[in-house]
N, C-alpha and C positions, 0 to 999 in steps of 0.2 A: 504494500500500500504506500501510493508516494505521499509524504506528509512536506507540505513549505518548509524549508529552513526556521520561519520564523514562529512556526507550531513546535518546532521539536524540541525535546526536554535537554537540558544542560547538565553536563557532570559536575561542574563546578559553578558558582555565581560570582563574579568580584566585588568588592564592597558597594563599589559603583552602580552595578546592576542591582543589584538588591536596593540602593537608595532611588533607583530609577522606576524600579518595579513598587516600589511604595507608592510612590507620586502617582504614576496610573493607577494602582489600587486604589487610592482616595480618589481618585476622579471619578471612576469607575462607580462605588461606593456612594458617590456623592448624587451622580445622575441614577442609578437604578435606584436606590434606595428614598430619594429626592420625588423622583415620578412614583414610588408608591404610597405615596400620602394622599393620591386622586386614586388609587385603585385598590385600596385597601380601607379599612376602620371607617370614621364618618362620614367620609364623600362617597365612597361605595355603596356604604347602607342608605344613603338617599338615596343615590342613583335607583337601589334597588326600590324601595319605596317610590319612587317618580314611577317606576316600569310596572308596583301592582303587586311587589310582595308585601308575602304575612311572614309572622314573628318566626313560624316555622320554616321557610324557606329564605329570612334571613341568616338564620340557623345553619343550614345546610350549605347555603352559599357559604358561610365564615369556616364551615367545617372542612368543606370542600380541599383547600389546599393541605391540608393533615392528613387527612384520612386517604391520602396517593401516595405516602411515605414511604409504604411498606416495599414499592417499588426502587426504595435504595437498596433491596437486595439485587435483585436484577443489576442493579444500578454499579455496586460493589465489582461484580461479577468481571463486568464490561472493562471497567479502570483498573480492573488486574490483569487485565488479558490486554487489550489494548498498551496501557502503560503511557498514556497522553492525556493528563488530564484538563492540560489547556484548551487541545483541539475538542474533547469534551464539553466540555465550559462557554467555548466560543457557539457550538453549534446548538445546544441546549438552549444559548442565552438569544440568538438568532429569533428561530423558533418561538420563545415563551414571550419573548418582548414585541415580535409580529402582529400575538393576536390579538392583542389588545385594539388594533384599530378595528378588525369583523364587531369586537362588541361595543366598540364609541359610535359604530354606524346602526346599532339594533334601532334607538327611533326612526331613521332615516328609515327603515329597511321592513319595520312592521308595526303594525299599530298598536299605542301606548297611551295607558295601562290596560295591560292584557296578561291573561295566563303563560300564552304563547311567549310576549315577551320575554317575562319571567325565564321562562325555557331554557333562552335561546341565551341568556343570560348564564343559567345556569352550566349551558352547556359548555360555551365558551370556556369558564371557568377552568371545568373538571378539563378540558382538554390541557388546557395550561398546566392544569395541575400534573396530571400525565407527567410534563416536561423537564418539570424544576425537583423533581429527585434525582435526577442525572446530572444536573447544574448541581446541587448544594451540595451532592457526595463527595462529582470530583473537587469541588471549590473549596472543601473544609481541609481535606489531604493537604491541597496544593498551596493551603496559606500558610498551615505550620511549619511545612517546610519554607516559605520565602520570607515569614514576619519573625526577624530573630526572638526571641523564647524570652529573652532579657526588657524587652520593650512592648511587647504585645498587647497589654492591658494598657499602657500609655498608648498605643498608635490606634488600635481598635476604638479607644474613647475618642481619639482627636477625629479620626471618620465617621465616624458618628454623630458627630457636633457638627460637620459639614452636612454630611447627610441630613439632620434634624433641620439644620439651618436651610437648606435649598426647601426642604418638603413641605416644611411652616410657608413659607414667602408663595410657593406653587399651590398648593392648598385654601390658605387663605384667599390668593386671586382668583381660585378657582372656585367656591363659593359664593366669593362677592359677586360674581358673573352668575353665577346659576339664580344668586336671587333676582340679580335685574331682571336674567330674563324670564322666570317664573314671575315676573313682577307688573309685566306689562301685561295687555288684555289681549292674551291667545287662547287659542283653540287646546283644549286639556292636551290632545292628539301631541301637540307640540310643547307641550310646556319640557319634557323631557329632553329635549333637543339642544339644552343648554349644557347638559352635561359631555352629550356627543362633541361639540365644540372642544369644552376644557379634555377631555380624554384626548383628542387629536392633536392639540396643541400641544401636548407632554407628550405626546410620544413621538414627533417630530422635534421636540428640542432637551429630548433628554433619552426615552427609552431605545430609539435607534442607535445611540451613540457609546452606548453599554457594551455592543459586540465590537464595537473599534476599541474600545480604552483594555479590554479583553486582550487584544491583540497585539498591543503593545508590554503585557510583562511578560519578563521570564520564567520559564519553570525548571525548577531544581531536578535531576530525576528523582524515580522514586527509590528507596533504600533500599528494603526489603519486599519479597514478594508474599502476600499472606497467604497464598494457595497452595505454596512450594511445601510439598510432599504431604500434605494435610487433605482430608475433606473439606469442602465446603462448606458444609452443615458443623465441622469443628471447628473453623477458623470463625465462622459469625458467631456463635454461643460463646466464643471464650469471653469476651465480657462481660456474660450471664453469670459465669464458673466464678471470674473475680469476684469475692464477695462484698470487696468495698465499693468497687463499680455498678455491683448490682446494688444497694442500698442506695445511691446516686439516681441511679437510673427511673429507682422506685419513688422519690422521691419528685424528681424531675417532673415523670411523665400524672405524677397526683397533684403536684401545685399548678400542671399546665392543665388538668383537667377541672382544678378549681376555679382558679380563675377564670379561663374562661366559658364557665356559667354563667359572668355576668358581663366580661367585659365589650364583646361584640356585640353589645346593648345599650351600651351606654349612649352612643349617639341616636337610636332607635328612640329611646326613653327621652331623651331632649328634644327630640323631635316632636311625638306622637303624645307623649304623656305634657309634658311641659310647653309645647308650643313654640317653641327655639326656630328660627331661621337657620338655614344650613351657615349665613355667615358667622353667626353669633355661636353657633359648634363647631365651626373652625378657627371661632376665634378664642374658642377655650382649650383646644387641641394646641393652638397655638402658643399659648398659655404654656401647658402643660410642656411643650418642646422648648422654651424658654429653659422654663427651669430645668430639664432634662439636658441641654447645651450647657447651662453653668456648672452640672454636678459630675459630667460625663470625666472628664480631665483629671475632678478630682479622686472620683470612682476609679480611676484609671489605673493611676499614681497608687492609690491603696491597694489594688488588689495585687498590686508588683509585690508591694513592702509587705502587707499583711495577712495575704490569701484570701483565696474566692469565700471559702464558707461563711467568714465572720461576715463580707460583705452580702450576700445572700442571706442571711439570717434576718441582719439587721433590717435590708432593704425591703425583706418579705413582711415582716410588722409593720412597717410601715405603711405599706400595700394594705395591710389588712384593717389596717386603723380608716384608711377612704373607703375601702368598701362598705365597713359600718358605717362611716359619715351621708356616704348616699342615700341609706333609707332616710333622713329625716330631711329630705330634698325637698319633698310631696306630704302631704299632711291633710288630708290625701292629696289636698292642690296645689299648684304654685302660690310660695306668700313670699313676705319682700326680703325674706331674707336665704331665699334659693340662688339669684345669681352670688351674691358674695360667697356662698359656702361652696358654689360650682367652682370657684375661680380657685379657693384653697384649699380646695380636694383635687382639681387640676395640674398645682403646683406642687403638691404632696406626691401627686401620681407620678411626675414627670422627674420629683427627687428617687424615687425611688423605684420606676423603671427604668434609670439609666444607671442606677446598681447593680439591678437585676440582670441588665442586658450586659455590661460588660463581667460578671461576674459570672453567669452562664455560661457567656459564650466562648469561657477559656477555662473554667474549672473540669471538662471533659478533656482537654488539652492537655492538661497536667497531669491527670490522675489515668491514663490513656497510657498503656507499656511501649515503649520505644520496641518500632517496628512493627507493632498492630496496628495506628492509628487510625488507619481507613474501616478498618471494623470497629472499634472502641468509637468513632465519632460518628461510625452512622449506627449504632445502637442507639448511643445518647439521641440522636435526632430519631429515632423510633418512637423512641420511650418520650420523648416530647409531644412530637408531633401526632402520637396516637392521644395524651391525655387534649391537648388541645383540639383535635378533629371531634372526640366524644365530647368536650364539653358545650359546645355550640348547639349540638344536637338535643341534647339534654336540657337545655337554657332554654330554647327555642319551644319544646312542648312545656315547660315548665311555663314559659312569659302566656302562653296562650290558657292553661289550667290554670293558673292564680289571675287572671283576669278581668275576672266577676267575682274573685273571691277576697275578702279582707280579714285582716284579724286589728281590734284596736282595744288599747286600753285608755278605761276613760276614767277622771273625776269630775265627779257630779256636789254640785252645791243642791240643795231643795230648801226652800224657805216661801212659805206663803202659795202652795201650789208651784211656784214655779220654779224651774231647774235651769242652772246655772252649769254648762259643763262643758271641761278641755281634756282632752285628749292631746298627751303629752307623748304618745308611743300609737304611729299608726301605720299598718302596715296593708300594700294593696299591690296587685300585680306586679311591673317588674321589683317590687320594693322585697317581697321574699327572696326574689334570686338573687339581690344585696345581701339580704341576710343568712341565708344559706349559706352562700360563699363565702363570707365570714365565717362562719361556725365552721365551717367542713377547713378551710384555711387556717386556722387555731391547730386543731387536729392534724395535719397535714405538717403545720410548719414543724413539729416535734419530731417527725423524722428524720430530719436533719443531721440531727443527736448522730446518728448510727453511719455518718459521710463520715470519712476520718482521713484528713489532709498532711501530708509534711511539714509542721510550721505553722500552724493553723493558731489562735490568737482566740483568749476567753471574750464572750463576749460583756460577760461584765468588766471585763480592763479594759476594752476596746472602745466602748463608749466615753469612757474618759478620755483613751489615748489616742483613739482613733483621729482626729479631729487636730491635734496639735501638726501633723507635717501641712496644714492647710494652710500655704499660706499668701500673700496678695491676693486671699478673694475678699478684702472685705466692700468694696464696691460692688460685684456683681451678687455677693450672701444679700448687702443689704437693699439691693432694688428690688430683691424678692418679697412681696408683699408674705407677712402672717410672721417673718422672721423676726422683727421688732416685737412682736408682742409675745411671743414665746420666752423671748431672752428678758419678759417683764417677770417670771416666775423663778423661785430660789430654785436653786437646784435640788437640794434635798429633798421637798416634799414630792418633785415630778419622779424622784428615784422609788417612790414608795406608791407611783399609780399602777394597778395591776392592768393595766389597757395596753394593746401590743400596741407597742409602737411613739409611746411615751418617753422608753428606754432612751429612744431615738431625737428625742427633742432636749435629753437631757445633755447629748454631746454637744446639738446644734445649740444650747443656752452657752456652753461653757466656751466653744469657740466663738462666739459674739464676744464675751468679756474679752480673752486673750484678743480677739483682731479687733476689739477695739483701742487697746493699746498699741495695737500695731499699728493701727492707722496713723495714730498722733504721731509717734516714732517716723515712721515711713516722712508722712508730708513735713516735719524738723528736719531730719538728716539733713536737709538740703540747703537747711542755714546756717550761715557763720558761725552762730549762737547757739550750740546743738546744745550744751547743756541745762541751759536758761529755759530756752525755749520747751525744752522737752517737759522741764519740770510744770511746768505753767500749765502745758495741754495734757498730759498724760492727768495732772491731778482733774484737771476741769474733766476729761472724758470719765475717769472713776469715780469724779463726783455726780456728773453726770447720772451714770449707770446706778449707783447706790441709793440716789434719790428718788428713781423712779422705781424701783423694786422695792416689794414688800417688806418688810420685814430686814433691810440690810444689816442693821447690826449685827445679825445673827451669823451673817455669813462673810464678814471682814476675813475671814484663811482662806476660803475659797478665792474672792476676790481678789485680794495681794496676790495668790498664788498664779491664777488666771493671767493678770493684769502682766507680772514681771514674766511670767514664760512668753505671751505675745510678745511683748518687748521685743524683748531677748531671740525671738525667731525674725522676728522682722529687721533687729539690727546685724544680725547673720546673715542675711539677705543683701541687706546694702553696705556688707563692710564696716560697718561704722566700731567706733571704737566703744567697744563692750562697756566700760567703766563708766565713761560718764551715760551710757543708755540704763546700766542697774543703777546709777547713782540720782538720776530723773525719774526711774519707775519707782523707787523705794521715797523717795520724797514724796512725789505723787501719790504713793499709798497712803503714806501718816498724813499727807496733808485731809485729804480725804476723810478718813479713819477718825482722825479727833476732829474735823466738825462736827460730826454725824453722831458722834460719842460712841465710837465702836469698840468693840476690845484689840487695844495697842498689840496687846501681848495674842494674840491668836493672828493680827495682822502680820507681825514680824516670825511668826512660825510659818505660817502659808509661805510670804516671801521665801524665804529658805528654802521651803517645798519644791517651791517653782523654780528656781533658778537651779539647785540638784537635780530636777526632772528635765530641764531643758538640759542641760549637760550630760544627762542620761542618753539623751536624744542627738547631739553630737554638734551644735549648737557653741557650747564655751567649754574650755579644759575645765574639768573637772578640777584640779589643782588649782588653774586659776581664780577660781569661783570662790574656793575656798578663803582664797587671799584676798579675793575682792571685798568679799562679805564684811571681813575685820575694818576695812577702808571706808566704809560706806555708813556702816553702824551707826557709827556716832552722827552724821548726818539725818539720818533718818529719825531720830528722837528729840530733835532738834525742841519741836516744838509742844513735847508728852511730860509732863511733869513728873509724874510716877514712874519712869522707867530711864537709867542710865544708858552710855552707849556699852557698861557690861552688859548687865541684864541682855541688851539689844541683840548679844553678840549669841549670850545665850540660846534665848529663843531663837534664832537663823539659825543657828546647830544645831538645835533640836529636829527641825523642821527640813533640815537636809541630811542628817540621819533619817527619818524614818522614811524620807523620800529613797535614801538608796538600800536603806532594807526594803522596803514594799517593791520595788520596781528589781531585785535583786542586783545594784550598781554598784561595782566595788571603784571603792574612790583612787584607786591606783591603776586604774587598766590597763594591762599588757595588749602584745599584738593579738588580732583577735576577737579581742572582747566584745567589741562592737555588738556579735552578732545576738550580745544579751542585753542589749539598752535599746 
C-alpha cells in the first residue's frame, strides 16, 4: 500500500518537530473542538427542538455518539495491523467533519418540524458516530507518544483554553443569529433555517480545516505491537485483569453515566421549562467556558505536580454541589432569583469541568502499562463512553415520567380560615433528574477511594495546599463573579459543612487571602519604595479582608499565615528581595491585627507558619527564613504593647516548627529532598 511521505510514521522526532507538531495540535484542537460548541450540548438541542424533538429523542441523539464506542474494538484491531495512525486520523477526521453539512441542509431538504426530520437528524448523527471510534483510538495512541509525558497536563489545559475560547465566540454568534432569525415573522416551515446557516458557516471556516492541520504533524512510530504473539480477546481484557485499572475504569464509566442523567438537559430545561432564548443559553454556556479558560492552566499545572485523583475528586464535588443547586432553579417556576443562580452554577460548572477534563483525560495515560497503551486507553474510553451513551437514554424517559409528576414540601401558616403557605423544597420534572444525579453522584464519587495513583496527595492536605503554587491569577480569580463573597466566610466553619463541594471553597477562601497579598506585592515591586510602599498596601489589603469577614478576630493565624505565604510566592515570582517583602507583610499583619484587637500572639505564630510552608514549597531557603525571622521581629511588634521583639521571636518559632512537622520539612534539606515539600 503506497502511503505519502508525509503520512508515514517516524522512528525518531527532533525537539523541533515535536515543538512543530504541538503548534498544529493546538490549531487542530482549536478549530475541531471550537466548531463543536454549534454541534454538540445547547445549540444542538435546539436545533433539535426547532426540527420536533421530544425529551426522548433528545436522549438518544446525546447518546448516540457513546453508545458506537464499542467499535474501538474493530477500531484497535485496524491500528495494529495497519501501524499508521495518522493516515487513520486524517481519513476518519475527513469523513466525520463532511457530514455535518447533509444535516445543516435537513430544513432546506424536508419539512420542519416533522418526525421525518427528527430522523434524518438522527441519522446523520449515528453515521458520524460510526466514524469517530477510529478517529479517537488512533488519536489517543498517537498523542502520548508526541505530547512529552512531562508537560501534558500543562499543554492539554492550554488547548483547551483555545478551544473553549474559539467555541464560546462561534456559539454565542451563532445563537444571536438563530434568535434574529426565529425573531422575524416566518413561516414555522423556516424558522429552522437559521441554524442551517450557523452549521454551514463553521464548517467552512473551521470543521474542513481539521483534516489539513491533521496533516501537518508528525507521528512517532508505534513501540510495541499489542497482538504480537497474544490473542486478541487477551490483549483487550488485560486492562480488565489490572485491578487498579479496573476500579478506574468502574469508576469512570458510573460518574459518566451519572452525570449525564442530567447534563444533556440542561439547555433543554432552559429552554422549555424556563423560557430562555437560545442567546441567553449560550450566553450562560459562555459563562461557564469563561470560567473553564481561567481554571484550565491552573488544573493543568496541578495535575503535573499533584496527580489526576486529588484533582478529580475535588473537581467531582464540586460538580455535584451544581447539580443540587439546579433543583431550586424552578419552584416550580421561574422567580427572580433563577438567572443569578444560572450564572453561578455556570461558573461552578465551568471550575470544575475543566478539572475534570484535564484530569480524565491523562489519568488513563498514566496508570496505562508502557506498551499496552492502545488497549489501556480504548478500554478507559469504553468504560466512559458506555456510562455516558446509557445515561442520556435513561434521563431522556426519566424527563418524560417525572413530567406530570411533583413531589413538594410545604409550610403552611392557618389563622382565621385562611392559609398562609411556602414551599421551600419543590421538586417537578426535569428537577428529579437534578436530584437523582446528585444522590447517585455522592454514591458514585466514593469509588474513587479504591483508584490508587503513584504520588497521589490527601485530599484533606490538598485543599489547603493545593491552591498555594496559584499564582498571578488574582485578576482573572477575581472577575469571576461569587469569588468575592465566598472568601467573605472564615475558613473554619466552611471546613465543618458536610455539603460536597464546600471542601472546595475552603481552598478557593484561603487562596483569595494569600493572592490578595500578592496583589499589593506584585503592583509595589515596581516602585522605588518597595519597602514603604508594600507596608502601606499589604496592611490596607489585610485590613481590608478582616473587616469584611465575620468574625476576624478569630482567625488572625490563618490570616498572617495566608497573607505572608502570598507574599512571599509573588515576590518569588518577581525577584524581589525577600526581606524587605517579609519585612512589609509582617508589619502589614500587626498593623492590621491590633486595630481590629486580634490576638498578636496567634498572628505572629500563623506568620511563622506561613513563611516555613512557603519554604517548604521552594519559594525562600529555609535557613534563610530562619535568619530573616530574628531580623524582622522586632519590627513587627513595633506597635503591641504586650508583646517584646523576644516573645515575637518566640511565637515565629513556634509557628515554623509545627509548620515543618505537619508538612514533614526538615529545616536542613539535603539533595533531594524537594521531592517531600
Amino acid at each position: 500500500m503506497f502511503v505519502p511521505g508525509f503520512l508515514r510514521p517516524r522512528d525518531t522526532l527532533s525537539d523541533g518537530e515535536v515543538q512543530s507538531g504541538l503548534k498544529w495540535l493546538t490549531r487542530e484542537g482549536t478549530a475541531s473542538m471550537g466548531y463543536e460548541a454549534i454541534t454538540s450540548g445547547g445549540f444542538m438541542a435546539a436545533f433539535a427542538i426547532a426540527l420536533g424533538a421530544n425529551n426522548t429523542q433528545i436522549g438518544i441523539l446525546a447518546s448516540l455518539p457513546f453508545l458506537t464506542q464499542p467499535l474501538r474494538i474493530p477500531a484497535v484491531i485496524l491500528i495494529e495491523r495497519i501501524r499508521n495512525r495518522k493516515l487513520i486520523s486524517l481519513l476518519a477526521a475527513i469523513f466525520a467533519q463532511s457530514i455535518w453539512i447533509p444535516i445543516a441542509l435537513i430544513p432546506l431538504l424536508i419539512d420542519s418540524p416533522s418526525s421525518v426530520a427528527v430522523f434524518a437528524l438522527m441519522a446523520g448523527v449515528a453515521i458520524r458516530s460510526l466514524i469517530t471510534p477510529f478517529w479517537s483510538s488512533a488519536w489517543m495512541g498517537w498523542m502520548k507518544d508526541l505530547v512529552p509525558a512531562e508537560i501534558r497536563g500543562r499543554y492539554f489545559a492550554r488547548r483547551l483554553a483555545w478551544a473553549s475560547a474559539v467555541g464560546m465566540i462561534l456559539g454565542l454568534g451563532g445563537a444571536v443569529f438563530v434568535d434574529y432569525w426565529t425573531g422575524r415573522d416566518l413561516d414555522p416551515a423556516d424558522a429552522a433555517l437559521g441554524y442551517t446557516y450557523v452549521l454551514l458557516v463553521g464548517a467552512l471556516l473551521l470543521g474542513i480545516s481539521v483534516p489539513f492541520f491533521i496533516s501537518k504533524m508528525p507521528e512517532p512510530k508505534m513501540q510495541v505491537d499489542l497482538f504480537d504473539r497474544r490473542s486478541m480477546l487477551a490483549s483487550l481484557s488485560e486492562p480488565v485483569k489490572d485491578s487498579n485499572f479496573r476500579q478506574l475504569l468502574i469508576f469512570q464509566s458510573s460518574w459518566a453515566l451519572v452525570m449525564n442523567l442530567a447534563i444533556p438537559f440542561f439547555a433543554v430545561y432552559m429552554i422549555k421549562v424556563l423560557g430562555l432564548s437560545v442567546t441567553v443559553v449560550m450566553l450562560l454556556t459562555a459563562v461557564s467556558q469563561i470560567s473553564n479558560i481561567l481554571f484550565l492552566r491552573v488544573w493543568g499545572g496541578m495535575v503535573d505536580r499533584l496527580g489526576n485523583k486529588v484533582i478529580i475528586r475535588v473537581s467531582s464535588s464540586l460538580y455535584l454541589l451544581v447539580l443540587l443547586g439546579w433543583t431550586f432553579t424552578s419552584m416550580p417556576d421561574r422567580h427572580a432569583l433563577t438567572i443569578p443562580m444560572l450564572v453561578a452554577f455556570h461558573i461552578l460548572a465551568g471550575i470544575a469541568s475543566a478539572g475534570l477534563n484535564v484530569a480524565n483525560g491523562t489519568v488513563a495515560m498514566k496508570l496505562a502499562r508502557s506498551g499496552h497503551e492502545t488497549a489501556y486507553l480504548a478500554a478507559a474510553s469504553l468504560a466512559v463512553n458506555f456510562g455516558a451513551g446509557v445515561g442520556p437514554l435513561i434521563g431522556g424517559q426519566f424527563a418524560d415520567y417525572f413530567n406530570s409528576r411533583s413531589f413538594k414540601v410545604s409550610l403552611d401558616f392557618i389563622s382565621s380560615g385562611e392559609v398562609t403557605g411556602f414551599s421551600p423544597f419543590y421538586l417537578t420534572g426535569f428537577d428529579f433528574l437534578f436530584a437523582i444525579a446528585f444522590v447517585l453522584g455522592v454514591i458514585v464519587l466514593g469509588q474513587l477511594r479504591t483508584v490508587r495513583e503513584e504520588g497521589e496527595v490527601d485530599q484533606r492536605q490538598v485543599i489547603d495546599e493545593l491552591l498555594a503554587p496559584w499564582r498571578g491569577l488574582s485578576r482573572p480569580m477575581s472577575s469571576v463573579p461569587g469569588f468575592g463573597l465566598i472568601s467573605q466566610y472564615p475558613l473554619t466553619y466552611l471546613t465543618r459543612a458536610p455539603i460536597p463541594g464546600f471542601d472546595v471553597a475552603i481552598g478557593v477562601t484561603a487562596y483569595q487571602i494569600a493572592d490578595a497579598a500578592g496583589v499589593a506585592t506584585r503592583a509595589t515591586l515596581r516602585s522605588r519604595t518597595v519597602a514603604t510602599r508594600l507596608r502601606v498596601d499589604i496592611a490596607h489589603t489585610v485590613h481590608q479582608m478582616l473587616v469584611a469577614t465575620e468574625h476576624a478576630g478569630e482567625h488572625a493565624g490563618e490570616v498572617s499565615r495566608y497573607t505572608v505565604r502570598g507574599a512571599i510566592h509573588a515576590a518569588a515570582d518577581a525577584s524581589a528581595e525577600m526581606i524587605h517583602v517579609i519585612e512589609a507583610a509582617g508589619y502589614g499583619v500587626m498593623r492590621a491585627v491590633d486595630h481590629l484587637g486580634s490576638d498578636p500572639a496567634a498572628a505572629l505564630y500563623g506568620f511563622g507558619y506561613g513563611v516555613a510552608q512557603a519554604a517548604s514549597e521552594g519559594d525562600i531557603d529555609p535557613e534563610l527564613a530562619s535568619e530573616m525571622m530574628n531580623e524582622v521581629a522586632e519590627g513587627m511588634v513595633q506597635s503591641i504593647d504586650d508583646i517584646d521583639a523576644a516573645e515575637a521571636r518566640d511565637y515565629i518559632e513556634n509557628g515554623m516548627i509545627a509548620a515543618r512537622e505537619e508538612l514533614e520539612f526538615d529545616s536542613e534539606p539535603g539533595p533531594g529532598s524537594g521531592e517531600n515539600g
